[in-house]
PyMOL Python script that loads the backbone (N, CA, C, O; Angstrom):
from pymol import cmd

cmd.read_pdbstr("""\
ATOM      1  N   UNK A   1       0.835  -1.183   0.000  1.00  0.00           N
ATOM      2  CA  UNK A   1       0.000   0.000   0.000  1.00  0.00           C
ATOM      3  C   UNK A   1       0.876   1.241   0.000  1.00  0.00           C
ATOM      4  O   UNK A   1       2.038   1.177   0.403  1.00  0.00           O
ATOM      5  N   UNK A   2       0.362   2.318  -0.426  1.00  0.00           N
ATOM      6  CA  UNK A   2       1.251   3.544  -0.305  1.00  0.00           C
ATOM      7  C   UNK A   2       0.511   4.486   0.745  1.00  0.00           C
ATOM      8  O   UNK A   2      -0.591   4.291   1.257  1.00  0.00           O
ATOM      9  N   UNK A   3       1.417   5.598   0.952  1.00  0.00           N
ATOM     10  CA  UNK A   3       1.087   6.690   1.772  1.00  0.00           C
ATOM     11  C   UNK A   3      -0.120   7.100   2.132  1.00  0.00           C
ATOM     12  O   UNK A   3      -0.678   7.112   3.229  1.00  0.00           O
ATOM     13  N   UNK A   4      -0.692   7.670   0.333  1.00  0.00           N
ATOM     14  CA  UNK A   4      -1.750   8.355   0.166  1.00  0.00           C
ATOM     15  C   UNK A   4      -3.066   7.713   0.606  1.00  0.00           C
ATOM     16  O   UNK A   4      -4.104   8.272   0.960  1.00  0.00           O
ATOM     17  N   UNK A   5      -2.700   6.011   0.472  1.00  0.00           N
ATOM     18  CA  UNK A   5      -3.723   5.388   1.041  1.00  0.00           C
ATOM     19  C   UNK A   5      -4.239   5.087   2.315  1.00  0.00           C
ATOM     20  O   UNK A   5      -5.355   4.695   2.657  1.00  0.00           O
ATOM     21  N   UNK A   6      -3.025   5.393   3.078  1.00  0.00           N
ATOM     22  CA  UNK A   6      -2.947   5.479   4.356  1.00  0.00           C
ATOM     23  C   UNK A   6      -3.951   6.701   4.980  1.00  0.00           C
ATOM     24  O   UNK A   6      -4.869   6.489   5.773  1.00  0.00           O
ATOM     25  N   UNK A   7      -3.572   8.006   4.446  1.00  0.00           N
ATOM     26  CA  UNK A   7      -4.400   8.662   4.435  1.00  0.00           C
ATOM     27  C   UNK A   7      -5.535   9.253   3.978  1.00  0.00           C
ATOM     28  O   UNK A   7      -5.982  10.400   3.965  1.00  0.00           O
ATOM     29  N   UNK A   8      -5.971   7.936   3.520  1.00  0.00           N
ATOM     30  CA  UNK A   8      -7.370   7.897   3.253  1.00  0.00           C
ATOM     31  C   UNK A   8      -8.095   7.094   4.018  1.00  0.00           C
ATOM     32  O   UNK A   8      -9.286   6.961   3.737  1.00  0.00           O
ATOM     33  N   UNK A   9      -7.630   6.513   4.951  1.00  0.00           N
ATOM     34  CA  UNK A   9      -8.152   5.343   5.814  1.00  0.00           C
ATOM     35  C   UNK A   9      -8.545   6.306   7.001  1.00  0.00           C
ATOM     36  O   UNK A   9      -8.139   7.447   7.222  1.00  0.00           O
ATOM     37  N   UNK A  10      -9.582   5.420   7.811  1.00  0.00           N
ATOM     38  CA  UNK A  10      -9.932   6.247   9.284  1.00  0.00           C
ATOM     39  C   UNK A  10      -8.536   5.722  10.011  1.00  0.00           C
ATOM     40  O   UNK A  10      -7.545   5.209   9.490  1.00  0.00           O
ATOM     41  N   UNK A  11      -8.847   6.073  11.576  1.00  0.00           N
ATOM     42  CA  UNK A  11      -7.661   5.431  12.143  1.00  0.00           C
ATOM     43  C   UNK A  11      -8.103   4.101  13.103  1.00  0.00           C
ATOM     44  O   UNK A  11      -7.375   3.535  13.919  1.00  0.00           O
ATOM     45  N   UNK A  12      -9.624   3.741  12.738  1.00  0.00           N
ATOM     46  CA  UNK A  12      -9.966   2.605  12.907  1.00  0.00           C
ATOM     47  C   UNK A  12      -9.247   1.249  11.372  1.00  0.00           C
ATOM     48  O   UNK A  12      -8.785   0.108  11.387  1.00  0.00           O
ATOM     49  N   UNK A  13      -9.483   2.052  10.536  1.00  0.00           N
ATOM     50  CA  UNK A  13      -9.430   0.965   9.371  1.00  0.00           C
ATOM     51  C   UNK A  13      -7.510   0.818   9.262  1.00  0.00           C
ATOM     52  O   UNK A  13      -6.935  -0.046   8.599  1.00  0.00           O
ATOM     53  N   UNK A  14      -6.942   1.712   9.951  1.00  0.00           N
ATOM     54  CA  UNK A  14      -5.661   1.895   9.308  1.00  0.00           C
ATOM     55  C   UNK A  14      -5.104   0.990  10.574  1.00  0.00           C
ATOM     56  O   UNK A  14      -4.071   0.356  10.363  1.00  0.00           O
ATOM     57  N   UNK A  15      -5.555   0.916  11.524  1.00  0.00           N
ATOM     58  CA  UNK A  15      -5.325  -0.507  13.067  1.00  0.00           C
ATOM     59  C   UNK A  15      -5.532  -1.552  12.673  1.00  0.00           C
ATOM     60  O   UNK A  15      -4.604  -2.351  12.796  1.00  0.00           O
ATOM     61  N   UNK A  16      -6.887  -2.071  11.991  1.00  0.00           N
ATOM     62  CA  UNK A  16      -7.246  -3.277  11.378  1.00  0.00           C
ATOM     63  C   UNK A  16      -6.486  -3.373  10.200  1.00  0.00           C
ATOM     64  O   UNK A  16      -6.540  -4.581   9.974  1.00  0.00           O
ATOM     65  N   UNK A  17      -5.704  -2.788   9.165  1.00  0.00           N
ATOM     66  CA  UNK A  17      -4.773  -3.137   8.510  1.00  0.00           C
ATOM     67  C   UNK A  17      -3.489  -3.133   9.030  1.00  0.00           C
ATOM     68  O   UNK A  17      -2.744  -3.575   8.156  1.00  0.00           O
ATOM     69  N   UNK A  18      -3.031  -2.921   9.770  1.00  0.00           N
ATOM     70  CA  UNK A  18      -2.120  -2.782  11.436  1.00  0.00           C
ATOM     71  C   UNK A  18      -1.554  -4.033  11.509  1.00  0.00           C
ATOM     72  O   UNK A  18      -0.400  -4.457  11.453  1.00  0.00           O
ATOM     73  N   UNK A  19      -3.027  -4.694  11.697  1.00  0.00           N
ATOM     74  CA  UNK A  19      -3.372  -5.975  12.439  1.00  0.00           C
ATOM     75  C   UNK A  19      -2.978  -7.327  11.809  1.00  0.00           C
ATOM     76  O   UNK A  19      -2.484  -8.355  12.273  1.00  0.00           O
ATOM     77  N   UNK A  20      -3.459  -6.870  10.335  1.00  0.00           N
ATOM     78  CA  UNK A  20      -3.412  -7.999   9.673  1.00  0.00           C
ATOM     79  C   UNK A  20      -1.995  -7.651   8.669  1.00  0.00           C
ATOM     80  O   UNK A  20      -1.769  -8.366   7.692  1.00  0.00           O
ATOM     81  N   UNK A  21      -1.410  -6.900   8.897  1.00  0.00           N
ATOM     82  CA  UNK A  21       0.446  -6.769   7.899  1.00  0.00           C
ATOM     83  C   UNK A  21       1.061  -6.134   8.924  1.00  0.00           C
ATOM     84  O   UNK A  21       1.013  -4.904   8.918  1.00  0.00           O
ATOM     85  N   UNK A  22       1.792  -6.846  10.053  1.00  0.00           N
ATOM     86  CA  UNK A  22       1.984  -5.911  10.940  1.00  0.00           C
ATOM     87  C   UNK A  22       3.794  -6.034  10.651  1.00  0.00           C
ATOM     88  O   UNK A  22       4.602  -5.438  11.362  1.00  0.00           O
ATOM     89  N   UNK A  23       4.190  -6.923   9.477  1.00  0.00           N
ATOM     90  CA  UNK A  23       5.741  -6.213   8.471  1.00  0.00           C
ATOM     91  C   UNK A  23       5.488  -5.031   7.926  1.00  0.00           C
ATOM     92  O   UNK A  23       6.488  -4.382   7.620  1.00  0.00           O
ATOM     93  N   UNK A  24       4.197  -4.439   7.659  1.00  0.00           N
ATOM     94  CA  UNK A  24       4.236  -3.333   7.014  1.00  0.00           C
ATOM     95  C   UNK A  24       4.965  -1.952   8.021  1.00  0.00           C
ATOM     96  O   UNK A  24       4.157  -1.358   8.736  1.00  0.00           O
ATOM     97  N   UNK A  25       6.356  -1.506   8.057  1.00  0.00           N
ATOM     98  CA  UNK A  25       6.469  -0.800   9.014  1.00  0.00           C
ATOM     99  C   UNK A  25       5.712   0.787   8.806  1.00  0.00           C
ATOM    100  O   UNK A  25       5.291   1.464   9.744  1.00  0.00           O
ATOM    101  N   UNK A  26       5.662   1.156   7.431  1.00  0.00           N
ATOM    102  CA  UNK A  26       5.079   2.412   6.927  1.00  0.00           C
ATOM    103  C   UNK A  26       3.818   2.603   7.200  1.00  0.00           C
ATOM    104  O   UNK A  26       3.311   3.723   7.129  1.00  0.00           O
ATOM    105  N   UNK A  27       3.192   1.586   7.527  1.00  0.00           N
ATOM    106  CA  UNK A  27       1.461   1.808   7.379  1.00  0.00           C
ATOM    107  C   UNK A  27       1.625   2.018   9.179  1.00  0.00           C
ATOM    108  O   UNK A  27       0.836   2.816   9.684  1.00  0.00           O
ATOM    109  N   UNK A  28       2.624   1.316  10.101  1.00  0.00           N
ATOM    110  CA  UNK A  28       2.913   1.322  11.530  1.00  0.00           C
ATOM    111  C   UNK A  28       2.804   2.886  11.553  1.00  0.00           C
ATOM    112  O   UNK A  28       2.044   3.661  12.132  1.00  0.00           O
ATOM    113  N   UNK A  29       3.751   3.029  10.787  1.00  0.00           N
ATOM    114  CA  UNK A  29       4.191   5.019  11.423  1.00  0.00           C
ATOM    115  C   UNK A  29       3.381   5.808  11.382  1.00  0.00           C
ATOM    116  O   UNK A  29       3.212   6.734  12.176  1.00  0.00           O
ATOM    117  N   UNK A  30       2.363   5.372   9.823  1.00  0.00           N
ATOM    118  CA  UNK A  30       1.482   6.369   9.833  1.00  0.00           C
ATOM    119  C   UNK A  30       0.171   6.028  10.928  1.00  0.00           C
ATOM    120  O   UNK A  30      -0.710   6.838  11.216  1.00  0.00           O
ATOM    121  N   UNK A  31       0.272   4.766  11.398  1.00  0.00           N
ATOM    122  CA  UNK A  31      -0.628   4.900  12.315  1.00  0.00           C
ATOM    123  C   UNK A  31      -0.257   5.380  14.282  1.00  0.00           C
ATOM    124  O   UNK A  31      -0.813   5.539  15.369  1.00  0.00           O
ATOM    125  N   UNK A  32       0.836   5.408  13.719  1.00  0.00           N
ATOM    126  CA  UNK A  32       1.239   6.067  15.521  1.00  0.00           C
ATOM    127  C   UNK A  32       1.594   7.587  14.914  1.00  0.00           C
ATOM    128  O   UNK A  32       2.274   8.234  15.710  1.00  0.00           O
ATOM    129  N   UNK A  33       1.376   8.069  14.065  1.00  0.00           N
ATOM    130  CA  UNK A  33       1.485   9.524  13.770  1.00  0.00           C
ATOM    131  C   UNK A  33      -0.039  10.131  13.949  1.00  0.00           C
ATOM    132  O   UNK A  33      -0.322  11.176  14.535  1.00  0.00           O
ATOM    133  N   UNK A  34      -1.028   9.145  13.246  1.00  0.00           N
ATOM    134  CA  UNK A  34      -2.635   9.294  13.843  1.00  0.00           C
ATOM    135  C   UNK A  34      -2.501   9.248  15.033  1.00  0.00           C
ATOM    136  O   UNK A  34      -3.017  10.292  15.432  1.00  0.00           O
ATOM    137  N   UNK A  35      -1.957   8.439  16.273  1.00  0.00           N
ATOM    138  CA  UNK A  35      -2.255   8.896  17.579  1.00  0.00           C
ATOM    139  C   UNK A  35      -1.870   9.783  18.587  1.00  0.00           C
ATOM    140  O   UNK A  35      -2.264   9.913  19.745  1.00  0.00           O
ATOM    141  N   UNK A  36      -0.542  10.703  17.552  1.00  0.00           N
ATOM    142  CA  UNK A  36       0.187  11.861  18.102  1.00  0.00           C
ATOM    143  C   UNK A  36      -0.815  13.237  18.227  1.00  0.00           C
ATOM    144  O   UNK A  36      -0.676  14.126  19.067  1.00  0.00           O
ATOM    145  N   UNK A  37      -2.021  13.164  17.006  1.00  0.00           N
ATOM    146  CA  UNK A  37      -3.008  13.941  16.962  1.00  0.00           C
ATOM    147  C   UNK A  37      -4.426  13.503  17.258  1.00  0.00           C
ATOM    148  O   UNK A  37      -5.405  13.772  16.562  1.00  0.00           O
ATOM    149  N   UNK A  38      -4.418  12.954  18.125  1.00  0.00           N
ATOM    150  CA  UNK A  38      -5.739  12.485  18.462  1.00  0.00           C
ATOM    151  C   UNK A  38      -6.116  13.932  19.732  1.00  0.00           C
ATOM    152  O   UNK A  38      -5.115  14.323  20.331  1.00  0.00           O
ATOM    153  N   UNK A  39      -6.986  14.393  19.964  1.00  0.00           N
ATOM    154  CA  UNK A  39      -7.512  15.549  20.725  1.00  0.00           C
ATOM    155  C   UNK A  39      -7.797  15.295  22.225  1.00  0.00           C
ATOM    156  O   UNK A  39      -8.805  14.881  22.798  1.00  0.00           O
ATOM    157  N   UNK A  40      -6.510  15.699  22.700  1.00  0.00           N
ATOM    158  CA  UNK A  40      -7.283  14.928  24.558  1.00  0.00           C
ATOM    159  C   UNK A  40      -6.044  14.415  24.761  1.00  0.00           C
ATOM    160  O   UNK A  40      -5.687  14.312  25.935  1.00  0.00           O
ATOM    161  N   UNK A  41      -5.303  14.068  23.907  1.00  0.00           N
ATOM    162  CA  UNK A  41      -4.064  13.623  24.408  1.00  0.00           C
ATOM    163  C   UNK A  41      -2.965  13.700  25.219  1.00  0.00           C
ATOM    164  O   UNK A  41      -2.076  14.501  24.932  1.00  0.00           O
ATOM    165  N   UNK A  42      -2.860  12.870  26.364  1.00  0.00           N
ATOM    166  CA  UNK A  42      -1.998  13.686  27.533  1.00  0.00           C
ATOM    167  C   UNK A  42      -0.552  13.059  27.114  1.00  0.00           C
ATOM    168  O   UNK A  42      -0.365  11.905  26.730  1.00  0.00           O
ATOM    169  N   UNK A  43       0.463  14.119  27.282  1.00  0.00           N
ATOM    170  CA  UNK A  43       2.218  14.099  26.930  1.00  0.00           C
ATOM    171  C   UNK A  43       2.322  13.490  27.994  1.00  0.00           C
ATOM    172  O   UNK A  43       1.323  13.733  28.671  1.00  0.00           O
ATOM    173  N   UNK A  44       3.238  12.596  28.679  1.00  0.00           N
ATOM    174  CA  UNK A  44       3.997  12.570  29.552  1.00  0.00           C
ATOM    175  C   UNK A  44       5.440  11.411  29.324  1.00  0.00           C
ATOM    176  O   UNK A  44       5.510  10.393  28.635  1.00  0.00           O
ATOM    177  N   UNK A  45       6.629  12.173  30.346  1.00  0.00           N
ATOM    178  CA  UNK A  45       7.728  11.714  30.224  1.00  0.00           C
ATOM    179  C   UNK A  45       7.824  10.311  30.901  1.00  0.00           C
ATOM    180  O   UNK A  45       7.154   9.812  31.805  1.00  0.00           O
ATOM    181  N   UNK A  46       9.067   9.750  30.039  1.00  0.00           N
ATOM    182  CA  UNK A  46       9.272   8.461  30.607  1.00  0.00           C
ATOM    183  C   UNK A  46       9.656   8.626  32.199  1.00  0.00           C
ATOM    184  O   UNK A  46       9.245   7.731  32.937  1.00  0.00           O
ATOM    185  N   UNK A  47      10.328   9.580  32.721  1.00  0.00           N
ATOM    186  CA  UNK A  47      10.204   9.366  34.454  1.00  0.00           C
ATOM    187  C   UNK A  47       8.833   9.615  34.451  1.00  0.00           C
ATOM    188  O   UNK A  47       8.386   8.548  34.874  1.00  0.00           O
ATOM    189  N   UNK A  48       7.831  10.388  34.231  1.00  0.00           N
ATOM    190  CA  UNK A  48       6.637  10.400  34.915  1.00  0.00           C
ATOM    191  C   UNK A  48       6.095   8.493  34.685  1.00  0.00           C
ATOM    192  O   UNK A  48       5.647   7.809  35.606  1.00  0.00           O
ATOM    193  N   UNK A  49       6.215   8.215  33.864  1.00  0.00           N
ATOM    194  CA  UNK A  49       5.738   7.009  33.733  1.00  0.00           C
ATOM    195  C   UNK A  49       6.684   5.946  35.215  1.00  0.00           C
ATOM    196  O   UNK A  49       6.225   5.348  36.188  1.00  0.00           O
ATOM    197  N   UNK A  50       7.848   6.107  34.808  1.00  0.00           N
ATOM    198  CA  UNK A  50       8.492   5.293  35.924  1.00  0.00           C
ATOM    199  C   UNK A  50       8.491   5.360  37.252  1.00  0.00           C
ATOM    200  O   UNK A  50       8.872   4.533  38.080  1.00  0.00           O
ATOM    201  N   UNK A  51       7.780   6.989  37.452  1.00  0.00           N
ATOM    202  CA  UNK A  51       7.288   7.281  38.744  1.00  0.00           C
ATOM    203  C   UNK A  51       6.130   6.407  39.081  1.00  0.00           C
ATOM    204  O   UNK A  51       6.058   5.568  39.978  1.00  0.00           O
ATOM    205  N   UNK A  52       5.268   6.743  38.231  1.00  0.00           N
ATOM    206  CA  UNK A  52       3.960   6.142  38.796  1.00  0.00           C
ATOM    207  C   UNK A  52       4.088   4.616  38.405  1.00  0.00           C
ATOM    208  O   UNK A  52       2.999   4.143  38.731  1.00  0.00           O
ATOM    209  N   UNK A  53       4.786   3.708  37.926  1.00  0.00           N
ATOM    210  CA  UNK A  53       4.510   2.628  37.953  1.00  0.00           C
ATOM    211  C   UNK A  53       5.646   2.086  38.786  1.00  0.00           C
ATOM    212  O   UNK A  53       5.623   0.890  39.078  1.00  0.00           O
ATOM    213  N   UNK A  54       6.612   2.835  39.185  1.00  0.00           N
ATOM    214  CA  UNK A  54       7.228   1.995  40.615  1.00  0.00           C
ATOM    215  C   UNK A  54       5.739   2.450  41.782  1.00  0.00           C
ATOM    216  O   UNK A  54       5.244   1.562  42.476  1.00  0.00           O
ATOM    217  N   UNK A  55       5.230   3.804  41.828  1.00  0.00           N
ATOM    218  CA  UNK A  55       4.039   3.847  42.679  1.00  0.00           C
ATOM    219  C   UNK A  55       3.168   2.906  42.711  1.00  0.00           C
ATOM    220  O   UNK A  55       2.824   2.534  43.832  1.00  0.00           O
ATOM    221  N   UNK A  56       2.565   2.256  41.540  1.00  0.00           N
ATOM    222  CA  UNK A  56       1.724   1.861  41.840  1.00  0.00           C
ATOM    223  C   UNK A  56       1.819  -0.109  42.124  1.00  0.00           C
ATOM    224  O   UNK A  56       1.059  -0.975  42.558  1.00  0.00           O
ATOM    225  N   UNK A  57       3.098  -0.050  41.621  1.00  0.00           N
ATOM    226  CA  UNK A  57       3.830  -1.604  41.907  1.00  0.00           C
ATOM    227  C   UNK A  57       3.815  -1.352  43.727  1.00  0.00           C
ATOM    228  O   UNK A  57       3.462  -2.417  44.234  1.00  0.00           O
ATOM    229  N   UNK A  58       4.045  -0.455  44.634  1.00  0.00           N
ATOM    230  CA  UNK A  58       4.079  -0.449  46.024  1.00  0.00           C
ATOM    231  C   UNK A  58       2.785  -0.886  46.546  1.00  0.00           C
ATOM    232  O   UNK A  58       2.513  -1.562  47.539  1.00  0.00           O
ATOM    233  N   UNK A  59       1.912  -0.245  45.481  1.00  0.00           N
ATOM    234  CA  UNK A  59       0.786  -0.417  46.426  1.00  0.00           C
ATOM    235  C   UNK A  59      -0.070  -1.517  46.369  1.00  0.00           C
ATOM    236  O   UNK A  59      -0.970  -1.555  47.207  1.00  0.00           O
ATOM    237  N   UNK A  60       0.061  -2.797  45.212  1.00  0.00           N
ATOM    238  CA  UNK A  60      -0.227  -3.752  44.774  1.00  0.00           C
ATOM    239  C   UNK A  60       0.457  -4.543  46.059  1.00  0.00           C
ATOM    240  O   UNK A  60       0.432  -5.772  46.112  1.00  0.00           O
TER     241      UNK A  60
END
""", "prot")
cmd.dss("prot")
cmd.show_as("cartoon", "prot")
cmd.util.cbc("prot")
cmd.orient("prot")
């Protein structure tokens, strides 16, 4: 598949082709580039992550 087709796909249909060619690394990028712009999206750094999951490994 090429680019253009990529972006013609939702970012439901472009997961389910994800799914089923997941050697395709190009159709990969363009689908983690769809989830860089998804609206609501919270940033956070790898220490924030390593914070809260040594946190929440304590409390388990």
């Amino acid at each position: 598949m090429t680019e253009s087709n990529f972006k013609d796909m939702t970012r439901q249909e472009l997961l389910a082709y994800v799914r089923r060619n997941p050697q395709d690394t190009e159709a990969f990028h363009r689908y983690v580039d769809m989830l860089r712009t998804v609206p609501g999206r919270v940033k956070i750094s790898a220490e924030q992550i390593e914070t809260e999951l040594a946190k929440r490994l304590q409390q388990s």
